[in-house]
C-alpha positions, 0 to 999 in steps of 0.5 A: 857651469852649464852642461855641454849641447852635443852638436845634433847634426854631427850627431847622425852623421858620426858615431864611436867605435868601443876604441874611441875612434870616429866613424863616418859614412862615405861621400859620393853614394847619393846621386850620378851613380849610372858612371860609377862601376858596381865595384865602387858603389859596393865600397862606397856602402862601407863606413870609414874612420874620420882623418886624425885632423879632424877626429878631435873637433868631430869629438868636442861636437859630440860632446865627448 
């Protein structure tokens, strides 16, 4: 049986935790940003953890 391809894009956009969760960054940081307050934008810079919907196909494109 052939080896599993790991996904490459999911693959700069997500990466594991130690405990097996998947973090992602936050949309909304790239452009338009003169109407969001400095608060926000701050927030936005912290990663995130992929919802538990979707964790599992995140994993299987990472090839885990």
């Amino acid at each position: 049986m052939p080896k599993m391809k790991t996904n490459k894009s999911a693959a700069k956009r997500f990466r594991l935790t130690g405990s097996g969760k998947v973090r992602r960054r936050q949309a909304n940081k790239s452009h338009i940003l003169t109407k969001k307050t400095p608060k926000r934008k701050r927030q936005l810079t912290q990663p995130a953890l992929v919802s538990k919907a979707d964790k599992g196909r995140v994993k299987r494109m990472l090839g885990r």
